[in-house]
Each structure stands twice: as C-alpha cells, then as structure tokens.
Backbone as a ProteinNet text record, in pm:
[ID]
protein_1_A
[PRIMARY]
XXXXXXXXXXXXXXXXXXXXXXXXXXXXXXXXXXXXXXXXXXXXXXXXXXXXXXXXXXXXXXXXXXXXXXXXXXXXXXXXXXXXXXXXXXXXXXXXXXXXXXXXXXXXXXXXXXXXXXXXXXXXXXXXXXXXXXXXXXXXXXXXXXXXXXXXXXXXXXXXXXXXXXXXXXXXXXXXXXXXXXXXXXXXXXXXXXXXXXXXXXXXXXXXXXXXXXXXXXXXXXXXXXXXXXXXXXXXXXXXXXXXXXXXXXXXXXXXXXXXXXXXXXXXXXXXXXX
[TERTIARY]
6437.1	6538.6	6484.7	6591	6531.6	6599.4	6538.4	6582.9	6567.1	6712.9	6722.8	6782.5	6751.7	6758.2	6702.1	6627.4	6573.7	6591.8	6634.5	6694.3	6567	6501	6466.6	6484.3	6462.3	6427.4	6323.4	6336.9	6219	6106.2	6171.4	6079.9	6038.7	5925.9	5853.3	5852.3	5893.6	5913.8	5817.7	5903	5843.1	5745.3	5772.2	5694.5	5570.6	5486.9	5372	5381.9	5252.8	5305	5260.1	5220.6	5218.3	5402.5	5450.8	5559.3	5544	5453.5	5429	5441.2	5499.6	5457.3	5287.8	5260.3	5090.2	5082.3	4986.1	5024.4	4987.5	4971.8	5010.5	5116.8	5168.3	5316.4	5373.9	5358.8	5473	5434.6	5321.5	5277.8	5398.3	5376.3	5473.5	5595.4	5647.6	5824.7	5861.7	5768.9	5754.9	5775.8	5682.7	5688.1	5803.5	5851.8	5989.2	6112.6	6118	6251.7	6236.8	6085.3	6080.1	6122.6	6089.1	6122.8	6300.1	6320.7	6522	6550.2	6448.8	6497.1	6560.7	6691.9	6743.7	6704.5	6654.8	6558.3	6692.7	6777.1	6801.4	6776.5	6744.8	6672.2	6818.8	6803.8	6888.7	6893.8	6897	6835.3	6946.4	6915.4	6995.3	7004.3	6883.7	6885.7	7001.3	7066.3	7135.8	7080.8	7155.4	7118.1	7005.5	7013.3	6875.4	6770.7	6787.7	6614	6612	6653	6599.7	6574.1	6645.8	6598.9	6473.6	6434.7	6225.6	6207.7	6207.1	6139.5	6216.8	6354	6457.1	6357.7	6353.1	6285.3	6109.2	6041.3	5940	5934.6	6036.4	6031.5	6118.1	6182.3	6193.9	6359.6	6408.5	6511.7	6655	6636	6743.6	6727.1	6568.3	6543.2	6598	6602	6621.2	6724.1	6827.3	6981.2	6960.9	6872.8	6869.7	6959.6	6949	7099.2	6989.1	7096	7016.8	7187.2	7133.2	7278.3	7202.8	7256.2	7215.8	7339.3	7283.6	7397.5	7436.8	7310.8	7325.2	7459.6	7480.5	7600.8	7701.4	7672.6	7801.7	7836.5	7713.2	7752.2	7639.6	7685	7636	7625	7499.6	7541.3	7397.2	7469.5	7411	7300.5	7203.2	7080.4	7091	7114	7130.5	7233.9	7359.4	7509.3	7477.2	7419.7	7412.6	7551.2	7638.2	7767.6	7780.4	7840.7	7852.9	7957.3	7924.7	8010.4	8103.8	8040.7	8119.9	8129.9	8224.2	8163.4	8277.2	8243.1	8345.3	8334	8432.8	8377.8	8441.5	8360.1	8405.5	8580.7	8617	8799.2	8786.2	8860.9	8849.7	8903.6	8973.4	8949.5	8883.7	8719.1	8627.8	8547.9	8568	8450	8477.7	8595	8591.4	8567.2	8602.4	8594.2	8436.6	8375.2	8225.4	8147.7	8153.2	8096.2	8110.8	8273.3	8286.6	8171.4	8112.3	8033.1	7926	7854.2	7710.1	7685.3	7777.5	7719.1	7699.3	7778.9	7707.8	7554.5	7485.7	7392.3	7273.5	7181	7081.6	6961.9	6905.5	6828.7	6872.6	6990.3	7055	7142.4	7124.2	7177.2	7268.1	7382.2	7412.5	7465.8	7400.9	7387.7	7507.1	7526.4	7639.7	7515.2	7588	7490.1	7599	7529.8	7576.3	7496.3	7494.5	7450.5	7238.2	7254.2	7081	7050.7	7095.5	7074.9	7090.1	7096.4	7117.9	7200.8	7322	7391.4	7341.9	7283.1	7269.5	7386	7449.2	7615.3	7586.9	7470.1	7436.2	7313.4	7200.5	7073	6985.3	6884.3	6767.5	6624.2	6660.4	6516.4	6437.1	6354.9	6204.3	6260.9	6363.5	6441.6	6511.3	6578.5	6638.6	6528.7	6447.6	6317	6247.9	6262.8	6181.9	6287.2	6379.1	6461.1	6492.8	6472	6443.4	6335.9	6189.5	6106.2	6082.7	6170.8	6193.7	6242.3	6327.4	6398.2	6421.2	6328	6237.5	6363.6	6466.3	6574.7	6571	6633.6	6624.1	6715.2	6700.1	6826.2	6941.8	7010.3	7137	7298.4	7309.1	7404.8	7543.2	7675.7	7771.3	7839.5	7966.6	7999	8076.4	8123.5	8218.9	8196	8137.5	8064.6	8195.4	8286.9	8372.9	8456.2	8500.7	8603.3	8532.5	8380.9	8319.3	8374.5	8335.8	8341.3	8499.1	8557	8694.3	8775.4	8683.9	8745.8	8652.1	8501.3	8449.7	8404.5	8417.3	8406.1	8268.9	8214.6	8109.8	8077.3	7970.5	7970.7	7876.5	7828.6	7776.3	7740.7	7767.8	7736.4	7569.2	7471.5	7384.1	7346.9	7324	7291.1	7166.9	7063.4	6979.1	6912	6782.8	6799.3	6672.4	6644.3	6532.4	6592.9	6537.7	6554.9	6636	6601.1	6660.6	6805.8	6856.8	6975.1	7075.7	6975.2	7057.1	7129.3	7056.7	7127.2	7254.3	7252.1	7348.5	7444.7	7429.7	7557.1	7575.1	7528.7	7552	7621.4	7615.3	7705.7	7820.1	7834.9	7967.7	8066.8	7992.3	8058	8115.4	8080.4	8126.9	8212.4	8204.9	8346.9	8440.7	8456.9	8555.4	8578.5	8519.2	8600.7	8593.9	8574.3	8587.4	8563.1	8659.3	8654.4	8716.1	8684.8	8743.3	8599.6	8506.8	8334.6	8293.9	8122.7	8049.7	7948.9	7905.5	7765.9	7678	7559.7	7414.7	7294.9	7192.8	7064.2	6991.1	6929.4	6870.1	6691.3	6681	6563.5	6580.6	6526	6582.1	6595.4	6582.8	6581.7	6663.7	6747.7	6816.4	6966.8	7091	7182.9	7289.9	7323.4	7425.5	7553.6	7626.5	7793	7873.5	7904.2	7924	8085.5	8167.8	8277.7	8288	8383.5	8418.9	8387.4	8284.1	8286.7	8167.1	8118.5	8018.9	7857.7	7798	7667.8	7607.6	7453.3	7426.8	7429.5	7442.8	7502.7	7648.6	7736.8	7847.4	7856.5	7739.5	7730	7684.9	7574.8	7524	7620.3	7696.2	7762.9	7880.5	7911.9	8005.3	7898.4	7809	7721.1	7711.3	7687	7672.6	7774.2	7890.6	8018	8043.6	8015.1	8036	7927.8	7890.3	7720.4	7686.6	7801.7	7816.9	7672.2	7694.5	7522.6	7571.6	7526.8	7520.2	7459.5	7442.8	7341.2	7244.7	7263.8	7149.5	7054	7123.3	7042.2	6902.1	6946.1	6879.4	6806.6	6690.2	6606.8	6619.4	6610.6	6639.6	6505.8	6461.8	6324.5	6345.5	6308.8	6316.8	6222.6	6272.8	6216.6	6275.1	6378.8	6459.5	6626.2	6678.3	6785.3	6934.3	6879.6	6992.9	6955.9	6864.6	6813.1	6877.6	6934.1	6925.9	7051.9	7182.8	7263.9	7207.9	7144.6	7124.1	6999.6	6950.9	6873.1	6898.6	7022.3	7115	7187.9	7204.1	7309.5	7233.2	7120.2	7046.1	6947.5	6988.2	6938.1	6838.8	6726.1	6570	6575.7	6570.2	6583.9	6431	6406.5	6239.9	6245.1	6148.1	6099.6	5959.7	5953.4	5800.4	5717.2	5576.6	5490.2	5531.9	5543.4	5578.9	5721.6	5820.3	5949.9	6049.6	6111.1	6132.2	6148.8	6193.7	6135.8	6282.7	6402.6	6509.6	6499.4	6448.6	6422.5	6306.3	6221.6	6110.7	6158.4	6320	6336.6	6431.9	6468	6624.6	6569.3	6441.2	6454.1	6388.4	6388.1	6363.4	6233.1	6173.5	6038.7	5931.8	5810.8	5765.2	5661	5648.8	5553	5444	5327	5220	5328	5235.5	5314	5306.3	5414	5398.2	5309.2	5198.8	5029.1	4964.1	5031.2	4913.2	4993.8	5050.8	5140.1	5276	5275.1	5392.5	5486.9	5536.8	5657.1	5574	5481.7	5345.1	5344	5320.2	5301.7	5435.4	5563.2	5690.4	5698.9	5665.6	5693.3	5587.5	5467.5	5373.7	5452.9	5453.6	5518.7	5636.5	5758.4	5891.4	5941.8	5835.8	5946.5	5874.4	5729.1	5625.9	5573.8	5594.7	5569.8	5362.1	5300.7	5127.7	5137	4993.6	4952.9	4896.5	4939.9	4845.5	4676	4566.1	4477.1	4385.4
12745.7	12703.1	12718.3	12773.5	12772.8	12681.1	12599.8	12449	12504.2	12471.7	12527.2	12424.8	12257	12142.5	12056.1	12002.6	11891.6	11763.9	11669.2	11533.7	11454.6	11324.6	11231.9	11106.5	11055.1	10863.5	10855.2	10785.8	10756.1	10705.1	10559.1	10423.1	10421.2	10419.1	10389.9	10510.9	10647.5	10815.2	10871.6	10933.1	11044.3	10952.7	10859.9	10757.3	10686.5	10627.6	10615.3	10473.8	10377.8	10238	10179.3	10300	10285.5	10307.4	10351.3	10428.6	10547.3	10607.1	10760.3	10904.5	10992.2	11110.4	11185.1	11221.3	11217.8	11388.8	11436.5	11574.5	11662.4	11639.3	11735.6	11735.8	11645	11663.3	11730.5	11676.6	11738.5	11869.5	11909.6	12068.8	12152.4	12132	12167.7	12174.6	12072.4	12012	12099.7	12148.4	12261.9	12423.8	12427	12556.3	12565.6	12455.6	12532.7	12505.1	12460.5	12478.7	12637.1	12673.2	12815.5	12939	12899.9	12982.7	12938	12900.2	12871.8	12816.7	12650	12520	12455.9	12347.5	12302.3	12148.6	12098.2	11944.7	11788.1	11709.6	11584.5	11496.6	11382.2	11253.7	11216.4	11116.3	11046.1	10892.8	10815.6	10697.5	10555.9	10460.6	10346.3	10285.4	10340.9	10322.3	10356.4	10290	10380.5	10504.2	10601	10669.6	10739.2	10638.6	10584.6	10593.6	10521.7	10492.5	10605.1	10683.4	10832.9	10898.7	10918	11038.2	11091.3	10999.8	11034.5	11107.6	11066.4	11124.3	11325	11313.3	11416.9	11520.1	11428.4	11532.5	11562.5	11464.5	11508.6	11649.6	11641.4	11766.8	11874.8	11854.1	11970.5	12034.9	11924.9	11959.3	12027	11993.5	12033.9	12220	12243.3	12358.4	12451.6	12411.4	12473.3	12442.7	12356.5	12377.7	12242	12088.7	11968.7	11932	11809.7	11698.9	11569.3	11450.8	11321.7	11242.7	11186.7	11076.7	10978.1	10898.2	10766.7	10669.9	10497.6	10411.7	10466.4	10515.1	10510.2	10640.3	10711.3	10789.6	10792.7	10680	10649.7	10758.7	10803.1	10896.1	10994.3	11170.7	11273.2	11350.4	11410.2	11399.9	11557.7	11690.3	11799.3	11796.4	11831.8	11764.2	11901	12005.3	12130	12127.7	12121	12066.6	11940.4	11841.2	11711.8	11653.5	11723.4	11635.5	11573.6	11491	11391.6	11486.5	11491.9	11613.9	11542	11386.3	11290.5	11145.4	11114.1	10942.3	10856.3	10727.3	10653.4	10512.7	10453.4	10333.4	10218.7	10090.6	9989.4	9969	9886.4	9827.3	9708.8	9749.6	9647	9511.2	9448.7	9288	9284.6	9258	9222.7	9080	9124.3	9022.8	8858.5	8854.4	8672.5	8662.2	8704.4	8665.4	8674.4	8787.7	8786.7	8690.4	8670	8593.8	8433.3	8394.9	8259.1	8283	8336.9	8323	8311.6	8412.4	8440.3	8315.5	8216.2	8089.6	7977	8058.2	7916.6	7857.1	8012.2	7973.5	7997.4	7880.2	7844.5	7990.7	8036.6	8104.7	8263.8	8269	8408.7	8499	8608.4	8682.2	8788	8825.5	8930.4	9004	9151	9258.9	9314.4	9391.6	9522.9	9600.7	9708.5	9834.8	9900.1	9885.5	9909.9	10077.9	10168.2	10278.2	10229.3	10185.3	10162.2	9984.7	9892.7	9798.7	9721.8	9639.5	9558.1	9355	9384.7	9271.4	9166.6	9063.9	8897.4	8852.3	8867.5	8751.3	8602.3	8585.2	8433.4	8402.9	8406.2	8371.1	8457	8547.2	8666.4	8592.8	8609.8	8596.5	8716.7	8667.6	8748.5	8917.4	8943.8	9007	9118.6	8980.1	9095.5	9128.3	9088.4	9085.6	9279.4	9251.4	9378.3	9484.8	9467.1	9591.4	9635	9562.2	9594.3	9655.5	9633.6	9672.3	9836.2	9853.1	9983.4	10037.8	10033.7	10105.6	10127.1	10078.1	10014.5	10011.3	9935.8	9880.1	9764.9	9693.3	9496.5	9460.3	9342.4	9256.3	9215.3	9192.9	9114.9	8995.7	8954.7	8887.9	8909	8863.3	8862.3	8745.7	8778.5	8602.2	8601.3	8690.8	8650.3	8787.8	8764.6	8904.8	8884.9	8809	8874.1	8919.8	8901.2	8987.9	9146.7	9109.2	9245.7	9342	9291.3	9384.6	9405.2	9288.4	9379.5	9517.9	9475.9	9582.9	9723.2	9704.6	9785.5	9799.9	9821.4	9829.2	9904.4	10011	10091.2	10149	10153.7	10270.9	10125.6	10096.5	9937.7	9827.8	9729	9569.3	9564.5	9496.6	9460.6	9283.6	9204.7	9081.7	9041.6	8981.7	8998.7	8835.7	8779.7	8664.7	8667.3	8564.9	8601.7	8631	8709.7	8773.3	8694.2	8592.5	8462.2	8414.2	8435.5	8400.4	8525.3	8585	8771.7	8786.4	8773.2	8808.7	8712.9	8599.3	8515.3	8575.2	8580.1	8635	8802.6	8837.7	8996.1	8930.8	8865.7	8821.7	8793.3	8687.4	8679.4	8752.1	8830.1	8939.7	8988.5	9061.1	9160.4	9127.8	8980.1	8989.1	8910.2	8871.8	8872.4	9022.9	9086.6	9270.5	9330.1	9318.2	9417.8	9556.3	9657.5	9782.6	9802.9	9693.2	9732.2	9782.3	9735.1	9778	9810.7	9896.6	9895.8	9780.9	9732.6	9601	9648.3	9699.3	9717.8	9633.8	9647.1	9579.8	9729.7	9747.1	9884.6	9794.3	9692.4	9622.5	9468.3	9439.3	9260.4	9144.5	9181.3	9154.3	9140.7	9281.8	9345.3	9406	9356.5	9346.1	9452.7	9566.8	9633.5	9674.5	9640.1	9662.6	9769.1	9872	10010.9	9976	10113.1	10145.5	10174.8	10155	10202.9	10381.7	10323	10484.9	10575.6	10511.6	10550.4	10524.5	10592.4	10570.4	10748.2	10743.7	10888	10995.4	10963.5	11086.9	11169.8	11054	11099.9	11202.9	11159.4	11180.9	11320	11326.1	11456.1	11582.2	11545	11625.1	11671.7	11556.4	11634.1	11707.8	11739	11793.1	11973.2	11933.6	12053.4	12165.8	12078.1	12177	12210.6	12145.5	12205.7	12361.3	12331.8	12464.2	12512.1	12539.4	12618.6	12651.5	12501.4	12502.6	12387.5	12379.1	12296.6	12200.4	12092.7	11993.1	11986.1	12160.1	12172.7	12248.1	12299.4	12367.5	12229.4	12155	11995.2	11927.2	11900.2	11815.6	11668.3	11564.8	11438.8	11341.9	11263.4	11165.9	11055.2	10964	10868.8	10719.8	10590	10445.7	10350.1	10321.6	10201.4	10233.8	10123.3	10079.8	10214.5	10212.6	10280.6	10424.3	10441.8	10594.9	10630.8	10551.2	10610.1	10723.8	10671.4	10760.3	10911.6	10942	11060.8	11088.4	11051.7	11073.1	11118.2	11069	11042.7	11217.4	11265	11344.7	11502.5	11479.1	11613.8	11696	11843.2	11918.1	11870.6	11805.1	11764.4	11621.3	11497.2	11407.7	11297.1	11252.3	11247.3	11093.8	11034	10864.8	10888.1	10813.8	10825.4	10703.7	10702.7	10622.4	10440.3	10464.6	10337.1	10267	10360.6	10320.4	10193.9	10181.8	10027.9	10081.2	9982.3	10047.4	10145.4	10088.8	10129.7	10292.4	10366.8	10500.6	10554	10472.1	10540.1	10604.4	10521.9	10547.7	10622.3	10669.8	10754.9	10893.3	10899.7	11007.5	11137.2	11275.3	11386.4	11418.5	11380.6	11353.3	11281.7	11209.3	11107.4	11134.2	11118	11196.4	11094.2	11173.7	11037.7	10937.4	10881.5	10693.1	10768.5	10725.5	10727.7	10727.2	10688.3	10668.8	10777.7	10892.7	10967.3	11126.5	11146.1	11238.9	11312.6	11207.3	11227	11321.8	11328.8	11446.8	11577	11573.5	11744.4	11760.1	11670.9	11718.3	11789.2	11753.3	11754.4	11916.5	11924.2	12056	12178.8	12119.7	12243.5	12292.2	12153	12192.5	12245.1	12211.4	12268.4	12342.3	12389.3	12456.1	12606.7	12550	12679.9	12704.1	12649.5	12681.1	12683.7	12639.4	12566.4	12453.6	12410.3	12272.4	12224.6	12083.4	12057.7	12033.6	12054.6	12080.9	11928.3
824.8	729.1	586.9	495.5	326.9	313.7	217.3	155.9	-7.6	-39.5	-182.2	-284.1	-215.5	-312.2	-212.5	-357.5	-306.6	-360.6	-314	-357.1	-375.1	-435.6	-457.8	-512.9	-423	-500.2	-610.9	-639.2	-782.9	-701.8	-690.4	-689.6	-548.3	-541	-398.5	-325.2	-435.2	-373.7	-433.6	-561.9	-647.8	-725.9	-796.7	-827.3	-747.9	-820.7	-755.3	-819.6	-768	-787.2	-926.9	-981.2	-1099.2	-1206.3	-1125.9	-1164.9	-1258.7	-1207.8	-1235.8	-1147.2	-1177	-1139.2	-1115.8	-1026.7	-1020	-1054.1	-1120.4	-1187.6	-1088.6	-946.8	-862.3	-830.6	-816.8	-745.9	-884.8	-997.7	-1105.1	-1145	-1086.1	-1115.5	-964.2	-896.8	-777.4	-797.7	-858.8	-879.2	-967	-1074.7	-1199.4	-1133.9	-1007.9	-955.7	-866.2	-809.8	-748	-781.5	-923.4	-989.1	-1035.8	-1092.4	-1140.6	-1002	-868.6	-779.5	-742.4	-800.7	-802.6	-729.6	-654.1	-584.7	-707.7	-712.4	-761	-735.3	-836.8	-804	-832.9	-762.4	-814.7	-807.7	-921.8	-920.8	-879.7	-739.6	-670	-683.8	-819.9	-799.7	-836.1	-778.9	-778.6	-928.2	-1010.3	-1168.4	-1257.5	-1330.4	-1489.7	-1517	-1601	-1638.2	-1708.6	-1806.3	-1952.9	-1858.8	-1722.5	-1683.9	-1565.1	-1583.6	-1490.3	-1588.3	-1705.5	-1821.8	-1827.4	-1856.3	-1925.1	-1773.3	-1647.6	-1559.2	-1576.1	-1569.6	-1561.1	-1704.2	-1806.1	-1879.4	-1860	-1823.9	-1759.8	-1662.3	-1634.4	-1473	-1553.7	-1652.1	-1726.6	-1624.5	-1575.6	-1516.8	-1664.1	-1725	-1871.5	-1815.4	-1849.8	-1835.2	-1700.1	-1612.4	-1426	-1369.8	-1466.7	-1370	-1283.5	-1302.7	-1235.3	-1258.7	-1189.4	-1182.6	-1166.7	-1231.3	-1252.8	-1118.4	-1004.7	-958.2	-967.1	-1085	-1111	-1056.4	-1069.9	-1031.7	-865	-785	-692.4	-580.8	-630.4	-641.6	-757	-840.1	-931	-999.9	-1054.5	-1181.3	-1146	-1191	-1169.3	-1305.6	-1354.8	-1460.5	-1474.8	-1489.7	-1544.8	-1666	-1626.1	-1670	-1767.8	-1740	-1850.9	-1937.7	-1923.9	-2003	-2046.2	-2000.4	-2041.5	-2016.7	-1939	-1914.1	-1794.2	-1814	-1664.5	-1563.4	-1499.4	-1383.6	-1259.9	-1259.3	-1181.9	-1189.2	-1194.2	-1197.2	-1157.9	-1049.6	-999.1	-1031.9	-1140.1	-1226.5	-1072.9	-1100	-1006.4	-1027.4	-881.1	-980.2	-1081.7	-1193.5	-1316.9	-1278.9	-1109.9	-1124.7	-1030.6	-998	-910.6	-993	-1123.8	-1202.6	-1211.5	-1207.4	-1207.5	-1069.9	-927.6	-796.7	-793.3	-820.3	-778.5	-835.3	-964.5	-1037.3	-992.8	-969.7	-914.8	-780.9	-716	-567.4	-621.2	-702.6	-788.8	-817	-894.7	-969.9	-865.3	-764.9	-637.4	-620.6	-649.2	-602.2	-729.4	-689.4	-793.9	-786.9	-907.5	-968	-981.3	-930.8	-911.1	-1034.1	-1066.3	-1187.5	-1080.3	-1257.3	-1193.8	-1303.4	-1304.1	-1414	-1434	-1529.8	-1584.8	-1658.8	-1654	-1769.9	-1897.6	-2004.7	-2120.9	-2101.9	-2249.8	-2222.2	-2232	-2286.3	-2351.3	-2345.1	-2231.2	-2233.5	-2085.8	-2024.2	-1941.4	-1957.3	-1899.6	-1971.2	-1852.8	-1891.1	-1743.3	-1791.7	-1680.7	-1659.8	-1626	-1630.2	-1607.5	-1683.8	-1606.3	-1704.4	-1614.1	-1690.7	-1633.8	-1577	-1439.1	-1374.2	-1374.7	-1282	-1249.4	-1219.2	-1131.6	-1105.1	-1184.4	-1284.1	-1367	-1470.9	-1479.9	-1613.3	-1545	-1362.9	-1328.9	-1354.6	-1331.4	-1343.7	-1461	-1587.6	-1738.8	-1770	-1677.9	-1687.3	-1635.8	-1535.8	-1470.3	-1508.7	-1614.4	-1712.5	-1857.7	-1838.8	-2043.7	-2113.2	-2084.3	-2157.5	-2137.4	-2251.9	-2259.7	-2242.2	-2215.6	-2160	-2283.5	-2261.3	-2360.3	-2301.2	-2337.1	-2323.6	-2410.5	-2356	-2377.1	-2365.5	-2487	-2408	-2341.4	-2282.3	-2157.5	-2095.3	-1993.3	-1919.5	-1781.6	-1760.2	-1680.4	-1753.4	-1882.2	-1992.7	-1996.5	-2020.6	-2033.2	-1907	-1819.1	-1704.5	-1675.3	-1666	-1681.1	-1710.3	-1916.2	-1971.6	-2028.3	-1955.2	-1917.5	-1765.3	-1694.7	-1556	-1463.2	-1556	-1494.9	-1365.8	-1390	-1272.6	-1136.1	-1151.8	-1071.1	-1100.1	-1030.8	-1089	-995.5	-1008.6	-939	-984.4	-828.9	-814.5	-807.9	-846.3	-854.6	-799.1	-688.2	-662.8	-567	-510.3	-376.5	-269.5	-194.1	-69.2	31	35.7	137.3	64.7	-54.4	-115.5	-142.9	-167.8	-131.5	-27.5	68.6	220.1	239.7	218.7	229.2	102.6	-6.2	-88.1	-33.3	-9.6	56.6	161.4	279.8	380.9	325	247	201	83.4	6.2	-63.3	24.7	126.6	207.1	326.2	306.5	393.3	307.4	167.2	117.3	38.4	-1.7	-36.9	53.7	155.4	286	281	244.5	230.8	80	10.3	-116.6	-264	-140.9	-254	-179.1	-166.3	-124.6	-150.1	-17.8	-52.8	36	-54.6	-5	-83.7	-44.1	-42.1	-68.8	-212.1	-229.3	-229	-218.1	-227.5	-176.3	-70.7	-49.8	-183.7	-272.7	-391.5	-489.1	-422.7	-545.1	-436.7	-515.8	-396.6	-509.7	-435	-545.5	-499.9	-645.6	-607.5	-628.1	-524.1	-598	-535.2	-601	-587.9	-434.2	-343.3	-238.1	-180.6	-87.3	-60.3	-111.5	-217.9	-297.1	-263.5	-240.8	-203.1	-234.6	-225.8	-279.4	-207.4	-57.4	27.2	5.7	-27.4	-72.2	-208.6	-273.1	-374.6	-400.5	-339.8	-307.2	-213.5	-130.5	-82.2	-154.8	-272.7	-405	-452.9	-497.7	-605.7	-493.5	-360.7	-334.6	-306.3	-271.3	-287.6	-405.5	-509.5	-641.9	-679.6	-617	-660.2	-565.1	-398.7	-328	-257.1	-225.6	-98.8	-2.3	114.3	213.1	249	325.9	347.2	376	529.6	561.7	498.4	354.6	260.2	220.8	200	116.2	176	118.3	151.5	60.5	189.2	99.4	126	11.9	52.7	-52.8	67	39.4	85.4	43.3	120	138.6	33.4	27.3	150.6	143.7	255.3	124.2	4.8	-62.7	-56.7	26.2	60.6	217.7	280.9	441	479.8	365.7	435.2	372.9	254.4	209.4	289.6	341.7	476	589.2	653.5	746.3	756.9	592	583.2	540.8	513.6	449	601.6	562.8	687.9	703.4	608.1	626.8	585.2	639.4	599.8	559.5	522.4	495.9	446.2	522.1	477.6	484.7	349.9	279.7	364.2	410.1	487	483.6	325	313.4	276.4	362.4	349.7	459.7	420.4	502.8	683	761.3	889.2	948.2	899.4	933.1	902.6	794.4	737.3	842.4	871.9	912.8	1085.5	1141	1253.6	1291.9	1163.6	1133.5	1076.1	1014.1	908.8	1034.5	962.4	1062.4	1029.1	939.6	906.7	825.3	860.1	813.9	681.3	543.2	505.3	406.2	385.1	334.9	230.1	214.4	94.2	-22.4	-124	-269.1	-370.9	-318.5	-352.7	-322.5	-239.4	-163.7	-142.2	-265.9	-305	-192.7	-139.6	-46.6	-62.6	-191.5	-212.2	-238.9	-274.5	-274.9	-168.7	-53.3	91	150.8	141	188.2	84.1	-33.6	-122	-11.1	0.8	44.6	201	265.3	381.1	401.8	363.2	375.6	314.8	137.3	62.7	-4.5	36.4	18.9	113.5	227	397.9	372.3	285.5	287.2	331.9	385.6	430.7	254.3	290.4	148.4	171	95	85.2	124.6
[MASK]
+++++++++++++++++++++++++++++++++++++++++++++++++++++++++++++++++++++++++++++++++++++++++++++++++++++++++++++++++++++++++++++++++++++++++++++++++++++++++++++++++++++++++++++++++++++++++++++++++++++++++++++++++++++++++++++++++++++++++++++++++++++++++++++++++++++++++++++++++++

C-alpha cells in the first residue's frame, strides 16, 4: 500500500512530553511532505495552538492541513482558509452550564480566536490547557450570552476524572444525539457538534483532495483519536496510548518519547527500519 497522508495527534503523538517535536522525527515529516505525502495536524486543540507546530513542519509550504477543535474546523495551511467548519447549536449554553455548576471544582471553556474564556472559575485543568496552547485565560460576563451569540466550533469541561465521568454520563443522556460527548483525556470532557469527531473530519478533507482512507495513515493515543484510527487504511496507537487504541489500532508503535511517529515514517512511508 502507498500511504499518501498522514494524519496526527499532537499530544502524547507527534509531541514528546516535553511538548516538542524531536529533530528526527521533524527532519522526516520535512522529507515526506518534499516526496508529495500530504501531512494533517489532527488535534482536539483551537486553532492558535496547532499553528506554531503547522509552521514548524512547514506545512504552509507542502499543501498541509491543520483539523483543529477536534474535527470542528479544517483549515488549508497553504491558502490559510478555513475549508470547513461545524459551529455547536446556539441554545446548548444555559442547559449545559445549569449541570456544570452542579458540581464543585469544575470549569467549562469557549475559544475566542487568541484566548480561552472560564464560564465559571479556572482550575488546574483549565490553567493546563492554556498552557498547551500558550493562550490565557479570560472571562466574560455572561459566558452563556457569549456562547449563544457566538457558538464555535467546541465547548470543553474541564474537572477531575471521577466528576467528569459522571457529568459526561449525564450530558449525554440529556442531548442524546443532539452533541457529540467524548472524553479526549479523563480530565478533559469535550462538546462537539453532532456527528463531528476527526474521522469524519478527515474523510471530508480526503474527498475534497481526491484520496481515500486507505490512502491514510492515522496515529494516535487519546479516546479522541480512536474513530480516526478505526477509519484510516493504517490505523496506529502510540506505546503509550490508552488501552482501548492499543486494542483497536492495526499497528502498535514506540511511545512519544522514543520517536514513535519516525518509526511509523521509516516503516510505512519510506519502507526502512529505523536505525
């Protein structure tokens, strides 16, 4: 099989736990956009906080794509135009929010273009996901007016693991099939538009640019990685990806620490062992 895109996760992927690119892998990622693989950062992040990596890899230059917000938004890394995007429905925000405040130490985000809004008050949580995207936090004063009458591309809840799961239980069975509710981190609970997740996402991107699934290689770790796992001819969970990926994916490859996506490039896309 020629694999003539390759999809990635950032965090706990291409990223290392430093949250860096390691300059083998980005010497590789360099050489097969130049041999005419088409590279997209696939990530549950805003836009703003994939950029720096998107321009690191020099995707502007080779025809990349950035799907940030988890599928939300698709956005031509060479045009710089957004090529897709599915904003949430504009009345979700007073219902979600009345559940969010139930419970003690729990936030819950919107994304401005260059900022992060807390609809309540910013924990540890929302402090990391500011940190992952070197944008700061802000407030509004009425962040269900906000979201109303800006709506975006995802809401994310933010809380401990043990209070997550319980508001993820009950989000999802009061919107039923009217959102998507996933867990991209036990941590971190996100609210996308119906339907929307990055497999979907990716399979718009490739009918648009007249390639197939089983053209694509997808890699990943987190629970917001499995259906683009699920759906790519080569589906790939990194060593240290949660266990549900590690039992679904079509192949297993070293941890994020130990250049995992260089290994998956030498092996599948330059047909070398890595060294």
């Amino acid at each position: 099989m020629s694999y003539q895109l390759l999809a990635l996760d950032l965090d706990g992927t291409l990223t290392n736990s430093k949250k860096e690119i390691s300059k083998p892998t980005l010497n590789a990622l360099l050489d097969i956009q130049r041999k005419g693989v088409k590279v997209v950062l696939a990530s549950g992040r805003p836009t703003v906080g994939v950029r720096p990596l998107a321009e690191q890899l020099h995707l502007g230059d080779y025809g990349g794509y950035i799907l940030s917000f988890n599928g939300g938004r698709i956005t031509d890394c060479g045009t710089k135009k957004i090529i897709y995007s599915k904003l949430l429905p504009e009345d979700i925000a007073s219902s979600l929010l009345h559940i969010v405040k139930k419970y003690a130490g729990v936030d819950i985000l919107a994304y401005k273009e260059n900022s992060i809004i807390s609809g309540i008050r910013p924990n540890q949580y929302t402090e990391l996901e500011s940190q992952i995207n070197h944008i700061p936090i802000e407030s509004v004063p009425d962040f269900s007016g906000h979201i109303t009458s800006n709506p975006g591309n995802k809401l994310l809840i933010t809380g401990e693991p043990g209070i997550i799961e319980v508001i993820r239980r009950e989000t999802s069975a009061c919107f039923r099939s009217y959102l998507n509710i996933y867990c991209s981190e036990p941590f971190f609970l996100e609210i996308m538009p119906v339907g929307i997740d990055k497999a979907h996402s990716l399979l718009r991107l490739l009918t648009s640019i007249g390639m197939n699934a089983g053209e694509m290689i997808c890699c990943g770790d987190g629970y917001n990685d499995l259906t683009m796992i699920e759906t790519a001819g080569l589906g790939v969970a990194m060593a240290n990806a949660q266990p549900i990926l590690l039992e679904k994916a079509d192949y297993i490859t070293k941890s994020n620490d130990e250049n995992g996506i260089l290994h998956v490039i030498n092996k599948f896309i330059l047909g070398t062992e890595e060294n």
